[in-house]
C-alpha positions in Angstrom: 69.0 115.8 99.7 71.3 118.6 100.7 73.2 116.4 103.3 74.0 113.7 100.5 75.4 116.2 97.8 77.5 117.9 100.7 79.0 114.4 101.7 80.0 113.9 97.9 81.1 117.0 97.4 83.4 116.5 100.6 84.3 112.5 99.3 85.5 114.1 96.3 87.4 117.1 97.4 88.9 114.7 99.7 90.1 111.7 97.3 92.9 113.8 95.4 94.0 115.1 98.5 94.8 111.3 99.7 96.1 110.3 96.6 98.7 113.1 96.3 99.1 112.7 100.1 99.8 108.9 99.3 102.2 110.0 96.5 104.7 111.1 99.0 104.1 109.6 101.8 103.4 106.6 100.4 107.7 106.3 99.2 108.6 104.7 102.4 106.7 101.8 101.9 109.2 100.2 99.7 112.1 101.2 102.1 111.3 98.0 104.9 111.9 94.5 104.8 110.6 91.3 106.1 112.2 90.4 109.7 112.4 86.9 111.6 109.5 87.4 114.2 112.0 86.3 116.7 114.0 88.5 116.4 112.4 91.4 118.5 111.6 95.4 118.3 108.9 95.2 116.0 107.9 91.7 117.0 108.7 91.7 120.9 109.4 93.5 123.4 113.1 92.0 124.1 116.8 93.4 123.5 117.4 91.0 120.7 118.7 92.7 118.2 116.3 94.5 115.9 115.6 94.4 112.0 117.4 96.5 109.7 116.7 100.4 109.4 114.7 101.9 106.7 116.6 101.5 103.3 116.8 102.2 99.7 115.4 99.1 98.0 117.9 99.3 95.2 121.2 100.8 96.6 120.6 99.3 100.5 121.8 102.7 102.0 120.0 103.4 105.1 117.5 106.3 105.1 118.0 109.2 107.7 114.8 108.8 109.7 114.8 111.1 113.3 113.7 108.3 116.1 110.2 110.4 116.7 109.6 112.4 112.8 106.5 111.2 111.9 108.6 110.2 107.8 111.6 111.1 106.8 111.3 114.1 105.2 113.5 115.0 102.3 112.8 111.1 100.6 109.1 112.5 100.7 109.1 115.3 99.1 112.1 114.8 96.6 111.5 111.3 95.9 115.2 111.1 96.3 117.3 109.0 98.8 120.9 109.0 99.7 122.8 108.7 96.5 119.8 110.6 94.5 118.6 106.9 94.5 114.5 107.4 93.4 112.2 106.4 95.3 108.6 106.0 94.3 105.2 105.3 95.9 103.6 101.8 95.1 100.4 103.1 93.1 97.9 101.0 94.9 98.9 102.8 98.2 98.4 106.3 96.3 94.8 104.6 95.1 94.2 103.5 98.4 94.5 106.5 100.2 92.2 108.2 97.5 89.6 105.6 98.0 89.9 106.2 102.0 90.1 110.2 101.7 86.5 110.0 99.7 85.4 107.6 102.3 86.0 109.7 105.1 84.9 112.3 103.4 81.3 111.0 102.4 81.0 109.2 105.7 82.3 111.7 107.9 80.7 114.8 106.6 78.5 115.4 109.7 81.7 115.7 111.6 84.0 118.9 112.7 86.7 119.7 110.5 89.1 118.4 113.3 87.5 115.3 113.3 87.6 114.7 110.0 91.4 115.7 109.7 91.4 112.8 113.1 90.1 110.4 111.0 92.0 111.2 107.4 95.3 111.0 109.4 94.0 107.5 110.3 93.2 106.8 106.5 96.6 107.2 105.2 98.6 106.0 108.2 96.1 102.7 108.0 97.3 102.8 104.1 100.6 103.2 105.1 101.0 100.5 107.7 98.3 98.0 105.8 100.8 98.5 102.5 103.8 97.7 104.6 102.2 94.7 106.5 101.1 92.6 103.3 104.2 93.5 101.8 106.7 92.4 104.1 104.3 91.3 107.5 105.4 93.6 109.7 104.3 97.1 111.6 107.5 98.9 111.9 108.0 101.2 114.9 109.2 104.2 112.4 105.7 104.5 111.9 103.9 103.1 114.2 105.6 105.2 117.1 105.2 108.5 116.2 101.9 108.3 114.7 100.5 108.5 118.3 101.6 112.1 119.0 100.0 112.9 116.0 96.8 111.6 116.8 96.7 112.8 119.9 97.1 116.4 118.5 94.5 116.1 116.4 91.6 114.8 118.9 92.9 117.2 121.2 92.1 120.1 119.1 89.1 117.8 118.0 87.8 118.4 121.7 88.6 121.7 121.9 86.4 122.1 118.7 83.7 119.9 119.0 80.9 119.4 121.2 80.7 116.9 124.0 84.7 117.3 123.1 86.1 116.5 126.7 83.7 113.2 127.0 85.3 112.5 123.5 88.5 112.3 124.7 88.3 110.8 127.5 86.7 107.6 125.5 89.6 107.9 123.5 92.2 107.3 126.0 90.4 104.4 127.7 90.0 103.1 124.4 93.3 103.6 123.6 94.1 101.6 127.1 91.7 99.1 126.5 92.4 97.7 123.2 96.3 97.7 124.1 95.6 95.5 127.5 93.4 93.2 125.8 95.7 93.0 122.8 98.7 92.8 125.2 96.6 90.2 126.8 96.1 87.7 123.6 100.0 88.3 122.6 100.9 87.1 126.5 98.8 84.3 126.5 100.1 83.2 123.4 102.2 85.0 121.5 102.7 82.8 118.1 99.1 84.1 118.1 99.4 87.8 117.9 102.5 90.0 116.6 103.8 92.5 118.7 103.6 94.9 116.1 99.7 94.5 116.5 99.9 94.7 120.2 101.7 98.2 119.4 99.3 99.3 116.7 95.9 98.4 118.9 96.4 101.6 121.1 96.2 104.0 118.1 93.3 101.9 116.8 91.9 101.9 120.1 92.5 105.6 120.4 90.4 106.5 117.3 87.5 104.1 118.4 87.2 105.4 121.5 86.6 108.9 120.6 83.2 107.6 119.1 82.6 105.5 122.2 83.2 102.9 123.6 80.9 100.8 121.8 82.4 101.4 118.9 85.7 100.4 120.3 84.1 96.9 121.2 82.2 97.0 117.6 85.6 97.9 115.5 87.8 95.3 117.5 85.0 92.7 117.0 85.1 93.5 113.3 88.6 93.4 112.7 88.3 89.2 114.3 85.6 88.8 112.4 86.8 90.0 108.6 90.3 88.3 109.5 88.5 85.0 109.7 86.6 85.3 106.7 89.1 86.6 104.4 91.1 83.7 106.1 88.3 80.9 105.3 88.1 82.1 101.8 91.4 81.9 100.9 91.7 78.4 102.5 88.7 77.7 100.3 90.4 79.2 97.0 93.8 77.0 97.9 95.7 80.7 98.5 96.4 79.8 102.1 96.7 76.6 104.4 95.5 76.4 108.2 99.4 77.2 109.4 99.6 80.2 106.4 100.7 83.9 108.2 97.9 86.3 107.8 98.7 90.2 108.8 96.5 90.8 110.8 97.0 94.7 110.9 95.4 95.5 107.8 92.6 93.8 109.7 92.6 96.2 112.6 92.6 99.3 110.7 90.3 97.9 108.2 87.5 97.3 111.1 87.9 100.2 113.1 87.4 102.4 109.7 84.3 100.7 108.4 82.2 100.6 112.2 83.7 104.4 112.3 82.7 105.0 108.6 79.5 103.1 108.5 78.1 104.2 111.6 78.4 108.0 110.9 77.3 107.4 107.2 73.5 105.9 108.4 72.2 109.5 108.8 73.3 110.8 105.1 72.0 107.3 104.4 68.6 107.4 105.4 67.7 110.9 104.5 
């Protein structure tokens, strides 16, 4: 089965490159706090005033973060903040995106190398962002924002590489569209319902769906209802969580879109 060993072989190449990825990246999960949702930016779009900036969770100082860099870049690769205050990476995010990287690399092995580098971008930013969300419930803009540049670089050499490339991207955009008007929608109609973080986070969710079609867009947003309720009913069931109890539903979000992304290109290696 020559298609299964090369789809391990890539899983495992892949996994230490998350990790150590993770290791740096990963240092700014610690550097956000939680926010009163009513307080705007990352919860709303209003001029109220916003939550604190990035800081060192032992000094306080604010960390230098440009408005549209992707991290700020001398905490990630010194491990130092302002004050030579350390700064370390939460090991189940570093963990995390090792268990991604060798996802995306078994699943996605049938894939160009741009798509795959599309899709592990998506892995540690979803690691990123799902670490950040349980920790503190929120999807700050510092990441949010500028990861959709990134993306868009990527599946734009993606369809310069790949066959059936331009059709790609086009699905990509309207599912990028798509998932932030109906996501827009569910936050307008009732917004105690829906952060706006999520609203914010669907269109790069969207964006990644879409490039597989638009199927999958409707199949990865229909997961990510569908594992939040269960995960919800069972920790009702277990006494963690009561029917008023604030679930994140980011982790949700990135969590569907990677499985019906994962799953569905895995079935060939699968079947084989």
């Amino acid at each position: 089965m020559p298609g299964m060993s090369s789809a391990l072989l890539l899983g495992l190449a892949l996994a230490p490159l998350g990790g150590l990825l993770a290791h740096h990246a990963g240092r700014v999960v610690v550097l956000f706090t939680a926010h009163d949702p009513g307080d705007g930016d990352d919860t709303g779009p209003d001029d109220a005033p916003g939550p604190p900036p990035p800081s060192l969770p032992g000094s306080g100082r604010a960390v230098p973060w440009a408005r549209w860099s992707p991290l700020p870049w001398r905490l990630v690769l010194t491990g130092r903040g302002p004050g030579a205050e350390r700064v370390a990476a939460p090991w189940p995010v570093v963990v995390g995106a090792a268990a991604a990287f060798a996802a995306v690399g078994f699943c996605g092995a049938q894939r160009s190398a741009a798509e795959i580098a599309a899709l592990a971008f998506l892995a540690l930013w979803g690691t990123l962002l799902t670490a950040v969300d349980l920790r503190v419930q929120r999807l700050p803009d510092a990441l949010v924002r500028p990861a959709y540049p990134v993306a868009l670089a990527l599946l734009a050499a993606a369809a310069l590489t790949t066959p059936s490339g331009t059709s790609s991207a086009v699905g990509a955009l309207v599912g990028m569209a798509g998932m932030w008007a109906v996501y827009w929608l569910l936050w307008f109609v009732y917004p105690p319902g829906m952060g706006w973080g999520d609203v914010k986070l669907s269109g790069l969710v969207g964006l990644h769906l879409g490039w597989f079609g638009l199927d999958t867009a409707v199949a990865g947003a229909a997961a990510a209802f569908l594992l939040f309720t269960c995960v919800g009913l069972v920790l009702i069931a277990l006494g963690r969580a009561g029917r008023r109890t604030q679930i994140p539903f980011g982790p949700f979000m990135i969590g569907g879109a990677l499985l019906v992304i994962l799953l569905g290109d895995s079935l060939p290696l699968l079947t084989e």
